[in-house]
N, C-alpha and C positions, 0 to 999 in steps of 0.2 A: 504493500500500500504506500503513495505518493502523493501524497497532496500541495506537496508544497507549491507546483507550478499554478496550481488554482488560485485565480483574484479573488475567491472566497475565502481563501485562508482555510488549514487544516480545523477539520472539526465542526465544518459547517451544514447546516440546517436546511436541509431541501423540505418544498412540499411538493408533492406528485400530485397532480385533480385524476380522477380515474382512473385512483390507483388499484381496481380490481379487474380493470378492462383488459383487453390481451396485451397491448403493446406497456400500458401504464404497469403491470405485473410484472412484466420482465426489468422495466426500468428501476424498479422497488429491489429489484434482484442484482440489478449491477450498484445501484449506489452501495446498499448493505455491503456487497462483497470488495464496494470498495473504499468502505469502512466512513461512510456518512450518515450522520442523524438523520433519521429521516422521519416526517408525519406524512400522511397520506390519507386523502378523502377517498370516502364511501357512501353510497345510498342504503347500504341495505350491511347484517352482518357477516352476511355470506361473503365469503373468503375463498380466491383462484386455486381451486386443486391441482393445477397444474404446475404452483410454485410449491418448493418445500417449507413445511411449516417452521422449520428452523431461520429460514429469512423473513415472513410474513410476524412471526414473534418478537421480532426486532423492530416491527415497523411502530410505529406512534397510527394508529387507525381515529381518524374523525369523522361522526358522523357527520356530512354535510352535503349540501346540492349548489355547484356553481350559480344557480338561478337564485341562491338566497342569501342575500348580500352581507345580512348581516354574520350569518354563521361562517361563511366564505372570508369574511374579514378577522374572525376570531379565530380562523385557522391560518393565516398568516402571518400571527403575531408571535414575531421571536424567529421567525423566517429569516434564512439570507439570499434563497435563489426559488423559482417554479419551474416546474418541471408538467408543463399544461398538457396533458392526455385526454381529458373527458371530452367526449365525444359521443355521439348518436351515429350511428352508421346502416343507417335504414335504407330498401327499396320499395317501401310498401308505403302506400300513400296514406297509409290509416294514422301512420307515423309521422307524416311531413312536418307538421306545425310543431309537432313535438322537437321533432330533431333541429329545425328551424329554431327553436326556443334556446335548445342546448346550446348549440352550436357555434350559434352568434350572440345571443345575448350572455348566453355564460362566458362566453372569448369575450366580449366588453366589458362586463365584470370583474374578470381576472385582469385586464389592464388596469383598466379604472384604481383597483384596492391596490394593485402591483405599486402603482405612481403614488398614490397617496402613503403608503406604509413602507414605501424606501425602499423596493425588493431590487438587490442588486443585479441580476440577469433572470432572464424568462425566455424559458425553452419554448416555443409554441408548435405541437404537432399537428401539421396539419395533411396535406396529401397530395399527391400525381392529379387524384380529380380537379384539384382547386386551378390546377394549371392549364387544365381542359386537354381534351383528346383531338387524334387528328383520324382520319378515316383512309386515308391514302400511306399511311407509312413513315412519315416527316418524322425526324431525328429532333429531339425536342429538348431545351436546356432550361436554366434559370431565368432566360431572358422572356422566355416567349410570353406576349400577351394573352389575355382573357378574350377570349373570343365568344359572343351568343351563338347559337348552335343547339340540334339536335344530340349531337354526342353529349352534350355535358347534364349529369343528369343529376338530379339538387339537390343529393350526398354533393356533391363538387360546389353546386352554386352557396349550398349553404358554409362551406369549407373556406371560397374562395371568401365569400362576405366577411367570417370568420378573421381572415386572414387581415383584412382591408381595419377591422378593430387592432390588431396586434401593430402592423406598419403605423395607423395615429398613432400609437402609445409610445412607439418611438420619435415620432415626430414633436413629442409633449417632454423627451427627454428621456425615455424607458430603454436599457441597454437590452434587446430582446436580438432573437436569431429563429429563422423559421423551416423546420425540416418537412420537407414534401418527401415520405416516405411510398415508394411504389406501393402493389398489391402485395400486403407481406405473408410470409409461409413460416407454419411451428405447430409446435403443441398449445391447443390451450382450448377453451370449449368449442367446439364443432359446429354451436348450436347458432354461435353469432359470428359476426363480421366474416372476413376474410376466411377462418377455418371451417367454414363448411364446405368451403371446397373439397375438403379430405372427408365429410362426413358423405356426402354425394360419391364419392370414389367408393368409399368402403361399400357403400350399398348397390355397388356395380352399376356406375350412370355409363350407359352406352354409347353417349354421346358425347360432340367434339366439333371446333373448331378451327380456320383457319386463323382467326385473329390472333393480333402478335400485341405484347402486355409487358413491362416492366416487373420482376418480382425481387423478394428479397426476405435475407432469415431476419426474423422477428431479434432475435438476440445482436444480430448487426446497428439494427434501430436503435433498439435501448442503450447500446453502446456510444454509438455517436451524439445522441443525444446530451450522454453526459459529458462527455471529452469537451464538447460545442458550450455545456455550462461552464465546464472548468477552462476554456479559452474566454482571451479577449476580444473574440470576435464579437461584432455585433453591427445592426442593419442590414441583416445578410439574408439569403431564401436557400437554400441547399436540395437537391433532388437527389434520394437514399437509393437509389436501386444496383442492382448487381449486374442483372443478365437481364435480357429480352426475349424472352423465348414466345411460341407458336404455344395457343392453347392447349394444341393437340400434342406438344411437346409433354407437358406437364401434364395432364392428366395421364399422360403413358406411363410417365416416372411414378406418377400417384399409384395407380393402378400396380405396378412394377411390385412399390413398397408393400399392398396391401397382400399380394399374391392373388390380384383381382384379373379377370381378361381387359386387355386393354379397350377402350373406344371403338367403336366399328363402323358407327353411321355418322355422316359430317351433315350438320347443322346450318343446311344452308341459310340465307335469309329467307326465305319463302317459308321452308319447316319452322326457323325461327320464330317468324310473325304467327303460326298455329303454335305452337308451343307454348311462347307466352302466356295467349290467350285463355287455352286450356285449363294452364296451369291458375291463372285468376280464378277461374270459375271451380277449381278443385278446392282450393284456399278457401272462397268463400264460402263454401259447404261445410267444410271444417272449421273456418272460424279460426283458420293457422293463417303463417306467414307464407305467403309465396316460394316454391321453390328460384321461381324465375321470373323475372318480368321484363317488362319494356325496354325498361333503361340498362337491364342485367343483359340483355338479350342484345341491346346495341352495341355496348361494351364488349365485348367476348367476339364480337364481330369486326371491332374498331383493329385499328393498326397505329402504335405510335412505340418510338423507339425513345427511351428515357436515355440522356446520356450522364452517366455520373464524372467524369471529369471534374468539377471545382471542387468536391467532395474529397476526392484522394488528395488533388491541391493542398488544400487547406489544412487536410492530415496525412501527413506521411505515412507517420507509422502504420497505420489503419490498416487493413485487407478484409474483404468481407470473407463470409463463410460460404463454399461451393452449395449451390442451390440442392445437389443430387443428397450430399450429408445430409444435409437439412431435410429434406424429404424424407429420406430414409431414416433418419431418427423421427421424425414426428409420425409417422405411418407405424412406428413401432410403438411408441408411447400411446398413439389412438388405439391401437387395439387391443395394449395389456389394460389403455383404461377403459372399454368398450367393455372385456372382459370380465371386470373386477366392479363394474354397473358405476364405478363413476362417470360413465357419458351412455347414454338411451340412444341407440342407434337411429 
């Protein structure tokens, strides 16, 4: 453990927002291991079974909701840095206003009390969506503009708004840095964001596409994350991805890890637009979340190429983790905990 090069000074005080979410979990897991106090908000008492309870015991747990300012302010007090995770990561429209709510007015929030209580850096996680997608293949950086469009689907728009809170906060004086994490790959519940992709594999999804995606290990995130707290970087946007691969690349490796058959039918647009459709009307019956929709069904179709270059820049030392490991440990972790009934298939 090193802290000295950190402008926080050894011994210093993170608070993580969503620190039970997938990404904010892991990030709980590198500070701890890298020997920082840490508090960390929750909605609920339930605790990531996918971290071990020997770091989760170390964390400082408050209950709070970005949306309530004033509990949000009593859990920044004695604070030196934020580590802003909490997020809504919905496709289903039953959710929009909710996730809308989270998204942006809790990202205004978290500035707003950042500036007033002196917090000396703010990690702000935000996403690839916030950057918007391209449909023909464009090689995409930190520079590119927000473009309206069909691809961007309002997980991004609300991200991007998000984002536009974080940039005033620094414009008012707030030393902040903002990582646009790709679609990221791990263990962690199935049931939400990004890792259901593995829950879909495990239950043999037959299908596949040509679309090409930016991805990356969940633990690469939380990593740079903090290195970007412990720097004196700041005013900065950063784009976290590893590889670009073909959907049909990755669900083959998914598939591979599970001992599943891989994909066999390609998901054209046409199958697409019935699929979607389908799948609403199956949802609505059940009273569950869509496996698929519109905007899921665009996306997985879309082509954009993330290029990470200022990232290794800015950190030398760094290297990410090969996307295959990564697979293949979380496809193992999913099904001893599939297994063991901590995750309902």
């Amino acid at each position: 453990m090193n802290l000295q090069n950190s402008p926080l000074g050894a011994g210093g005080k993170i608070l993580v927002t969503g620190g039970t979410g997938f990404i904010g979990a892991y990030i709980l897991k590198e500070l701890i291991e890298k020997g920082y106090t840490v508090r960390a908000i929750r909605r609920s008492n339930k605790l990531p079974f996918f971290i071990s309870p020997d770091i989760l015991n170390k964390v400082e747990w408050v209950n709070c909701d970005v949306l309530d300012v004033i509990s949000l302010n009593d859990a920044m007090q004695g604070v030196d840095a934020i580590i802003h995770s909490a997020a809504l990561v919905s496709f289903d429209k039953r959710e929009r206003k909710q996730m809308y709510n989270t998204n942006v007015d809790g990202t205004a929030n978290v500035v707003n009390l950042s500036l007033e209580n002196g917090i000396k850096k703010l990690v702000h996680i935000s996403s690839i969506s916030a950057l918007g997608r391209t449909i023909s293949g464009e090689k995409v950086n930190e520079e590119k503009k927000w473009v309206e469009g069909k691809l961007n689907s309002h997980y991004g728009i609300s991200k991007n708004k998000a984002e536009m809170e974080v940039w005033r906060g620094m414009g008012e004086g707030l030393d902040a840095v903002i990582i646009n994490p790709s679609t990221v790959l791990g263990f962690g519940n199935w049931h939400d964001s990004s890792c259901a992709i593995f829950k879909n594999s495990y239950k043999g999804f037959p299908w596949y596409t040509k679309g090409v995606n930016g991805f990356v290990a969940v633990e690469d995130v939380a990593k740079v994350a903090v290195l970007l707290m412990e720097s004196n970087i700041t005013e900065e946007r950063f784009i976290i991805n590893h590889e670009n691969w073909e959907f049909k690349k990755l669900f083959d490796a998914i598939a591979l890890g599970f001992g599943q058959k891989q994909p066999k039918w390609e998901a054209t647009p046409f199958l697409s637009s019935i699929a979607w459709r389908v799948e609403k009307i199956k949802s609505s019956l059940k009273n569950a979340k869509p496996l698929l929709t519109k905007e899921t069904a665009r996306i997985a179709l879309s082509k954009t190429y993330w290029q990470n270059d200022k990232i290794l820049k800015a950190l030398p030392g760094f290297s990410f983790i090969a996307l295959e490991s990564c697979i293949t440990k979380a496809c193992k972790n999913y099904a001893d905990a599939a297994i063991n009934m901590q995750l309902k298939p």
